[in-house]
N, C-alpha and C positions, 0 to 999 in steps of 0.2 A: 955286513955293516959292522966296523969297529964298536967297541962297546966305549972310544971318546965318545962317535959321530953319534951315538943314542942318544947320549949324557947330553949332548949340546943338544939335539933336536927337544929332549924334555923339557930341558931349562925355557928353548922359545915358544913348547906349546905353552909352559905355564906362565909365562911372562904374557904372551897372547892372551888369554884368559882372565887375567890379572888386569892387564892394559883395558878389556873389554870392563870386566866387572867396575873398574873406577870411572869408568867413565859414563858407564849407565849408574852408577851412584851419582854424578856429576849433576845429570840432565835430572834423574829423578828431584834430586835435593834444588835444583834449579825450579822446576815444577811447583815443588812444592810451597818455594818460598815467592812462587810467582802468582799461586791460588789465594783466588779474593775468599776472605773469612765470609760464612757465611751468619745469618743473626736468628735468633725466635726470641720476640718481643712479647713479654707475657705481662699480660694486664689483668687485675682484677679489679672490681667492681664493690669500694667503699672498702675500705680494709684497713682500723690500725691498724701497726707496727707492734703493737703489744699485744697483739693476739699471739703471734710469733713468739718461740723461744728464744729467737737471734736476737731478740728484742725487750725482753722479757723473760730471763731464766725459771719464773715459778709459774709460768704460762704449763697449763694440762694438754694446752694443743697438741695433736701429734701429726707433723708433717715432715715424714723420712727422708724426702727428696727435695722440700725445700732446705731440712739442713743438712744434704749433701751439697748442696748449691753452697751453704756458705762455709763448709769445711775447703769445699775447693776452689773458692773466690773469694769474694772484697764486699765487705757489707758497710756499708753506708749509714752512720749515725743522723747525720742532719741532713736530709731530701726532705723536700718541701714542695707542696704545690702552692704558688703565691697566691691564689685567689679568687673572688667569683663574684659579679654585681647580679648574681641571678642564685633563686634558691635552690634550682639543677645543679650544683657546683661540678657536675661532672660535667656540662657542657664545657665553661671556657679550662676549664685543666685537660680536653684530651681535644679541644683544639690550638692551647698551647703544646701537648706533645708532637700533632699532628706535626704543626707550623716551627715550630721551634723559637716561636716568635713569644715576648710575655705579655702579661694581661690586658695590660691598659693598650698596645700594641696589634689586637685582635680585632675584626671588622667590626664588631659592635658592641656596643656596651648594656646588654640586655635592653636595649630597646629607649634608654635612657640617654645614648649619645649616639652622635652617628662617628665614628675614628674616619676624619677626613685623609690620615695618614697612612690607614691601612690600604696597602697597595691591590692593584687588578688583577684577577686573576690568581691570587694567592694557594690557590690548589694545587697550579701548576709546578708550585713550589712546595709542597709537601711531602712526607715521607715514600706514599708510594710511587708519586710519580717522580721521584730524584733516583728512588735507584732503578726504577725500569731503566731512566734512561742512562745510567750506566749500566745495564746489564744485566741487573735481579732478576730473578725470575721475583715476582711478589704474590703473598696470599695472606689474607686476610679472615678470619671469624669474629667475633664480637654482637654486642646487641644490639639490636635496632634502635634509633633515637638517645637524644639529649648527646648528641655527638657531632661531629664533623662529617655533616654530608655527601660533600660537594668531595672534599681532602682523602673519604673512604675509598667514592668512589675511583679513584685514580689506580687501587692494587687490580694487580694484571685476573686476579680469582679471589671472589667472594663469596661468605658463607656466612649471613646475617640472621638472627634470629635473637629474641630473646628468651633465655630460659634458664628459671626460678624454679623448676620442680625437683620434686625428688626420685626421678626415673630414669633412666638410661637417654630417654629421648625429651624430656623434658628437662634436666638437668646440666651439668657441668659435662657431664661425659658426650653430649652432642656435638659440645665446642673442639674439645678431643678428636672428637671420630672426622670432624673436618682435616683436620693437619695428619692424623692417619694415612684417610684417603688421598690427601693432598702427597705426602710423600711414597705411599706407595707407588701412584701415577709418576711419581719423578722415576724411582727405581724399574718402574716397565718399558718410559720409555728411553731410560740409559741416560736423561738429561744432567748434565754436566755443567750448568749456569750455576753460578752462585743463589742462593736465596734467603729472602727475607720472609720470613711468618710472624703475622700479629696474632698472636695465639691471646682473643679478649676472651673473659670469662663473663658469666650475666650475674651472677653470686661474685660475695656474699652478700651484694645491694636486696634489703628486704623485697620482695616476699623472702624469707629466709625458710624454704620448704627443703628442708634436708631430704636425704633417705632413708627409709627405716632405721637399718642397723647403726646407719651414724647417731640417729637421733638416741636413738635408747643408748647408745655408746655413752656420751654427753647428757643422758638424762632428763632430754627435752622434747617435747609436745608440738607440733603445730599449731600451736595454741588458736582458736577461730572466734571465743565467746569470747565479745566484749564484755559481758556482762557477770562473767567470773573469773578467777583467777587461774592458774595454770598452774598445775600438781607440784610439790616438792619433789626434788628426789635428790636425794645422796651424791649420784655423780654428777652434777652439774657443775659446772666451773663457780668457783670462788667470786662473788661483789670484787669488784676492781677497787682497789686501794681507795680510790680519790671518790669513790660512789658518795653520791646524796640525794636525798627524794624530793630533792629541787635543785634547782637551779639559783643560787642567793637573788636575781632578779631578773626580770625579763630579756628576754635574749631581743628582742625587735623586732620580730617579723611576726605579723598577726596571720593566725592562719595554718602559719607553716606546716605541710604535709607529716614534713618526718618529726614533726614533736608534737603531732597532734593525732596521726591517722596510721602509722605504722598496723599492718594489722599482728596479731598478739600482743601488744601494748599498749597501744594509741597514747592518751595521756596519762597511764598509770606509770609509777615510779617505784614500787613496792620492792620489795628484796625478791618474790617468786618471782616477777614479772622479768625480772633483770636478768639475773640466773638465769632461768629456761630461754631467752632470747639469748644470750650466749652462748649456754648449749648450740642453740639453732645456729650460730652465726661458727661454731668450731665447727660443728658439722658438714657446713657446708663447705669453712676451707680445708677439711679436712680429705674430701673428695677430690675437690681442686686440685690438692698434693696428689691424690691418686692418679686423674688425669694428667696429670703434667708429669709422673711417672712415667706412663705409656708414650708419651710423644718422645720422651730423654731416651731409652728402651729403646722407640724406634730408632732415634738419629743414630744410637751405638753398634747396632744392629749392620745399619748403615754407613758407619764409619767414617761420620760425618761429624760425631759429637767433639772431636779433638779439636774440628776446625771452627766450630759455630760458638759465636759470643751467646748466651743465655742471659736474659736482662730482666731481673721480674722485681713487680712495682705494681703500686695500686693508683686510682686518679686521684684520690684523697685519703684521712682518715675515718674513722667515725668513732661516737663520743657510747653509745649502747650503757649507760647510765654513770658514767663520769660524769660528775659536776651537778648533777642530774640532769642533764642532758641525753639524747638518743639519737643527733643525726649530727649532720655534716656541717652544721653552717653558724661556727664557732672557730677560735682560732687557739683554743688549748692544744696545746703536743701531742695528744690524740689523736689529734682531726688535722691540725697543719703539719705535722710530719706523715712522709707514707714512708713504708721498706721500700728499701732501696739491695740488693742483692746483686751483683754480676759477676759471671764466671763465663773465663773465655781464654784465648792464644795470648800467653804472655803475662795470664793475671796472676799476683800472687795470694798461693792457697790460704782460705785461714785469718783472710787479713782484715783489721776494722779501721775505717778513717772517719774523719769530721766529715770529708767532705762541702757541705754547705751548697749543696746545689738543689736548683730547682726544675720540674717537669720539664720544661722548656730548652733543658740543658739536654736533654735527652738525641735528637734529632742532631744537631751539631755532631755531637761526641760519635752516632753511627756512619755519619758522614767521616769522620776524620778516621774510625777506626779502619773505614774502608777505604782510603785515600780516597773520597770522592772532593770535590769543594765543596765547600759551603757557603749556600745560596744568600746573596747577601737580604735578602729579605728575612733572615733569623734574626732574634733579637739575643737567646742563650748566648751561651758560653762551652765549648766544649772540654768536658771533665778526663780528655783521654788522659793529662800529665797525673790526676791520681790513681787511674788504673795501673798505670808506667811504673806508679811507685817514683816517681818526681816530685809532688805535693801532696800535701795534707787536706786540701780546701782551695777553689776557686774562686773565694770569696769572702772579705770578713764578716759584713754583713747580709742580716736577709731580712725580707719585709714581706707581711703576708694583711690580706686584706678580707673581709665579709659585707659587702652592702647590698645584698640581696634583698633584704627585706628593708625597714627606714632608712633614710639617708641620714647622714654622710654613713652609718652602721661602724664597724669595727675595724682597728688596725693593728697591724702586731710591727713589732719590730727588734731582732733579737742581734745582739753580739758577745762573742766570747759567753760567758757564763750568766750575761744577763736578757732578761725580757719584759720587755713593755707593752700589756694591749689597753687600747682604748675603746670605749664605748659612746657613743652619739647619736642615741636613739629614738625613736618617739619622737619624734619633734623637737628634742630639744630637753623631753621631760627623764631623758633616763643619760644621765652622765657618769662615767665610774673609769677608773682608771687603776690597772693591776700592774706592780711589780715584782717580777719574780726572778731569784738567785736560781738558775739550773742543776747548779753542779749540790747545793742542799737542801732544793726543794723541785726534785724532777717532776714529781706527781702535783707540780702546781697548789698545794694543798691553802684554803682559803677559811679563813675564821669560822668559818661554819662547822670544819671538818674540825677541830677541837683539836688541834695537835699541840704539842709541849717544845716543839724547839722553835728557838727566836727564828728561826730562817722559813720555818714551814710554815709561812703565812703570805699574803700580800704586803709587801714592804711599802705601798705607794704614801702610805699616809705617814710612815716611821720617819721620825725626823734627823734619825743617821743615815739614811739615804738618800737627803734630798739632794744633794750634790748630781749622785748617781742619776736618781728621779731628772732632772736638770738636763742631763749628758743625753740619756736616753728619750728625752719629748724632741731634744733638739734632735739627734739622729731620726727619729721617724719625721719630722718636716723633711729633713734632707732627704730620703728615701720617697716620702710621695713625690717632690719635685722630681728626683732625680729620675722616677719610674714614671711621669707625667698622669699624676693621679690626679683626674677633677675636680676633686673633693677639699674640701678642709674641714678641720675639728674645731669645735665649740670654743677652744684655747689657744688656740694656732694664729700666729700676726697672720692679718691679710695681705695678698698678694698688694 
């Protein structure tokens, strides 16, 4: 054999091998861009946003994996869950996530209306049962109760329990060892389906029963005596800015559990008492972070984590002595915003927006990230164009509600840098109306709290704003119509 006829026969095995290799790059990269994203939907259980550093820079929390979440994703400034006519506020906020439907929109109105608009069968149209039937594999943990039943029931695997301890098997780490187990089973038996995990936590919703080491970490006690106080110590997190040992008036709801019956607090509002439930409440997301390390560990392991959107979000916030308040059923930025965090295919790293979206928007936007359609029985909006990095916000304004306890109760309604809540309590006997500038008074801060600049107060009564005052009563009518809210205020024309 000539040493041309070599030379060519080289040239065609390597052209051969060339030919091959592009063209298994072809199919692969075809594959790839043909694999449905998969999601792990992570919820916890009452959690402001300023617990978080992402949310809060002088925050002591330390949770390493929620801010690798927001080093490599898109964190969200104004998420909001709009509302609750019951004082579970976590029932209609996680079956508006359920449904994608919002509040006034929901089968029932704590018992108080019956929504002759809410359609049949409405389950069948909820999260787990929309992507079985495109193709999810689905699995679910979370707590039992003050939830969406019937909408749970629909994920193809369940693992319900609630747990508030500080132990491996009574704690956050249970919820964990579910989606463990859960993906180990995929990886044995080779399953290949896309999937969706509701990875819910039962923390940091009081009982707030940490673990040891977290607890001495934060400095706090299980506190059990009603009847004395709960130890000092050094490292407990700092009084929240906005802290008062009251509330300037009655919030409206006689009775209310978590402003009255919390156990370590009950109705005390003391500086120890505050603290050390703080402590208790970092501790336990500070676990939270742990476990949701281990599932992230898994999916990377698994080489699944490039491809899965990660979504993490609370069903509300809570107030743990803002305002001097301790629960949920208030409508200060504490409690109506929740974090909002997602990292996933396509998101850019690092990145903060307005946003302006609400729980409800939640459902829509996994529908759309997965090309699925979206069921016309949502009532959201899906948030995919600010993921995209297309917009800033979905929405200019938002409207958030509390009538859980007297009617008509409370209303908020905020745009651009302002906010207006209203109060309609008691019967009639407790009226109060708050204006607040966002952008120079974030901490809400209210003539109690003694502060020295003209903007860190309630503006409603300042008669250079009444203009503003004006703009903003008229936008919340237009929001309860326009959200079909039953209700009206003590000042509102009648229909």
């Amino acid at each position: 054999m000539t040493s041309l006829v070599k030379t060519a026969l080289k040239l065609l095995v390597g052209l051969l091998f060339f030919l091959i290799s592009f063209n298994s790059c072809i199919i692969s990269t075809a594959k790839s861009k043909s694999k449905k994203p998969n999601f792990l939907f992570v919820l916890v259980d009452d959690q402001s946003p300023f617990d978080l550093k992402a949310y809060d820079p002088e925050s002591i929390l330390e949770t390493p994996n929620i801010d690798k979440l927001v080093e490599q994703g898109m964190v969200f400034e104004s998420a909001r869950h709009m509302g609750s006519w019951i004082g579970a506020v976590c029932t209609p906020s996680r079956h508006m996530i359920m449904s994608g439907r919002t509040l006034w929109q929901l089968p029932s109105f704590g018992n108080q209306f019956q929504n002759v608009n809410a359609p049949d069968s409405l389950e069948t149209q909820t999260m787990g049962a929309i992507f079985n039937r495109a193709g999810y594999k689905t699995m679910r943990t979370c707590k039992k109760g003050n939830s969406y039943a019937s909408a749970n029931a629909q994920f193809s695997e369940r693992y319900e329990a609630t747990k508030r301890g500080g132990t491996e098997e009574t704690g956050s780490a249970w919820h964990s060892k579910q989606v463990l187990n859960y993906l180990k089973k995929r990886n044995k038996t080779n399953e290949t389906a896309p999937f969706l995990i509701y990875l819910g936590f039962s923390h940091p919703h009081d009982t707030r029963d940490g673990t040891p080491k977290l607890l001495n970490k934060y400095g706090a006690t299980n506190h059990k005596d009603e009847l004395s106080l709960p130890p000092e110590n050094y490292k407990q997190p700092p009084l929240p800015e906005n802290y008062l040992s009251e509330h300037p008036f009655f919030h409206g709801h006689p009775k209310l559990r978590d402003e009255e019956r919390v156990s370590g607090v009950w109705k005390n509002r003391d500086e120890q008492t505050i603290r050390n439930e703080l402590g208790r409440e970092y501790a336990c997301v500070e676990n939270i972070d742990i476990q949701l390390g281990k599932v992230l560990d898994k999916l990377e392991k698994m080489n699944e984590l490039d491809n899965t959107y990660i979504i993490y979000t609370s069903d509300h916030g809570i107030a743990i002595g803002r305002h001097g308040l301790i629960g949920k059923q208030n409508l200060y930025e504490h409690t109506w915003r929740v974090p909002l965090i997602v990292k996933g295919p396509g998101i850019e790293s690092n990145k903060r927006v307005e946003g302006n979206i609400y729980l409800s928007d939640i459902l829509p936007t996994l529908c759309d990230l997965a090309e699925i359609e979206i069921p016309d029985t949502v009532g959201g909006e899906t948030f995919k164009p600010v993921l995209e990095g297309k917009k800033e916000t979905i929405r200019d304004v938002m409207y958030g509600v509390y009538c859980g306890g007297t009617k008509p109760g409370m209303r908020s309604v905020k745009k651009g840098d302002w906010k207006l809540i209203k109060y309609d309590l008691m019967n009639g006997s407790i009226r109060e109306t708050q204006l607040f500038n966002l952008a120079k008074n974030s901490k809400e801060y209210l003539p109690e709290h003694l502060k020295s600049g003209k903007f860190e107060t309630n503006l409603a009564k300042n008669p250079k704003y009444k203009d503003k005052l004006i703009e903003m009563e008229a936008l919340l009518v237009e929001q309860m119509k326009t959200n079909n809210d039953p209700y009206q205020l003590w000042d509102q024309i009648k229909n």
